[in-house]
C-alpha positions as CSV (number, residue, x, y, z in Angstrom):
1,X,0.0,0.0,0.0
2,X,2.8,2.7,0.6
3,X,6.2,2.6,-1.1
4,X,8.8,1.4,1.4
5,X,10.9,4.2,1.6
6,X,8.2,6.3,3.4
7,X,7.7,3.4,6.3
8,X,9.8,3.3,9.8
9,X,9.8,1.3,12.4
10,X,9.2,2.7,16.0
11,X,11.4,2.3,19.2
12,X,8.4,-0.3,20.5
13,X,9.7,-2.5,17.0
14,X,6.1,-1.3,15.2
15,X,6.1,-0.3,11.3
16,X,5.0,3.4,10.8
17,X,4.1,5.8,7.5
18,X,6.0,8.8,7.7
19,X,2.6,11.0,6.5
20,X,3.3,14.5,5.6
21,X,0.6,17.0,7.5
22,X,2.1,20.4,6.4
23,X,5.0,22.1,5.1
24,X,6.2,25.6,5.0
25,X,8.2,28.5,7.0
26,X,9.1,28.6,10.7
27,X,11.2,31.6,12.5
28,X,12.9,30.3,15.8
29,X,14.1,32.8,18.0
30,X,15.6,33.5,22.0
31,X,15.6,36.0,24.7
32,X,18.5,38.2,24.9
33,X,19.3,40.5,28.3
34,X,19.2,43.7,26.0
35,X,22.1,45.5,29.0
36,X,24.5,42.8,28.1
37,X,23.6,41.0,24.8
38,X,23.8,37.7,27.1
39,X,20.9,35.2,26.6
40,X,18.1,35.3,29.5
41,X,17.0,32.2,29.4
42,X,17.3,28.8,27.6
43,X,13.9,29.5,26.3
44,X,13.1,29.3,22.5
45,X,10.1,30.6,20.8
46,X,9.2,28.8,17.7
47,X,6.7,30.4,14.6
48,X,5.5,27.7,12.3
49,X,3.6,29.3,9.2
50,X,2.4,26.5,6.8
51,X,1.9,26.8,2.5
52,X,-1.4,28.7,3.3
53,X,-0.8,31.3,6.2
54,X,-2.1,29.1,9.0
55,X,0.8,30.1,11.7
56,X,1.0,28.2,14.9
57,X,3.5,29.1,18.3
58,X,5.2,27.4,21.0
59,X,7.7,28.1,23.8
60,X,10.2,25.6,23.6
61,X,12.1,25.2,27.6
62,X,14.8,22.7,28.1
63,X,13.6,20.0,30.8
64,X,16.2,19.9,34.1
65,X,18.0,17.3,32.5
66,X,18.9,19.2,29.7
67,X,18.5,16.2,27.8
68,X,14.3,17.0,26.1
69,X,12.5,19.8,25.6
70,X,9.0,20.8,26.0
71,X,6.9,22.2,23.5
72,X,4.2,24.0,25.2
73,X,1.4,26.3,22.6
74,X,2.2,30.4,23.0
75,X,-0.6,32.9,21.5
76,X,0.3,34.6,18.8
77,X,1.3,38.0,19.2
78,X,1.0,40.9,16.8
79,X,3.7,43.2,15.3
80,X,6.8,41.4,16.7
81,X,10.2,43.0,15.6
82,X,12.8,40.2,16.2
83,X,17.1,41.5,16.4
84,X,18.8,39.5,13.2
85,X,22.3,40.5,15.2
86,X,22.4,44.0,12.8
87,X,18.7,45.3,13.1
88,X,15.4,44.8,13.6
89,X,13.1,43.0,11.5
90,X,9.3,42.4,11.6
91,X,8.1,38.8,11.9
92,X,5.5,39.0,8.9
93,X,8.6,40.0,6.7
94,X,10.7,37.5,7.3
95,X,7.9,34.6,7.3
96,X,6.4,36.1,3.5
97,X,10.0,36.7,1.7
């Protein structure tokens, strides 16, 4: 039924499809201590926008370990400017170009 180059097997030794939900652009960014340049926090915030504009956000926090992360859904914000490490660009722009 599906070619075998698409099918995996899981850790628990079970044979999966690798199915394709969405493609399209993402923006990952930190938090920067704007005194000292130094990052804040290990914190990541993630911006996933797909072929047809649907956008969707989550914090990304490193567990104790240091070993996983979790993924944890952040509402969208308007009008963001994010530093590129020369100036400041607006979200939308660098998600459309």
């Amino acid at each position: 039924m599906f070619p075998e180059d698409v099918i995996t097997t899981s850790k628990k030794g079970k044979k999966e499809v690798r199915n394709l939900i969405s493609k399209g652009k993402f923006v990952k960014y930190n938090y920067l201590d704007p005194e000292n340049g130094l990052i804040t926090e290990k914190k990541y915030r993630l911006v996933l926008q797909d072929c047809n504009g649907f956008r969707e956000e989550y914090f990304i926090i490193p567990t104790s370990d240091g070993k996983k992360f979790l993924m944890i859904p952040a509402d969208e914000k308007e009008g963001r400017k994010i530093w590129d490490g020369k100036k400041s660009i607006d979200l939308d722009e660098i998600l459309t170009h």
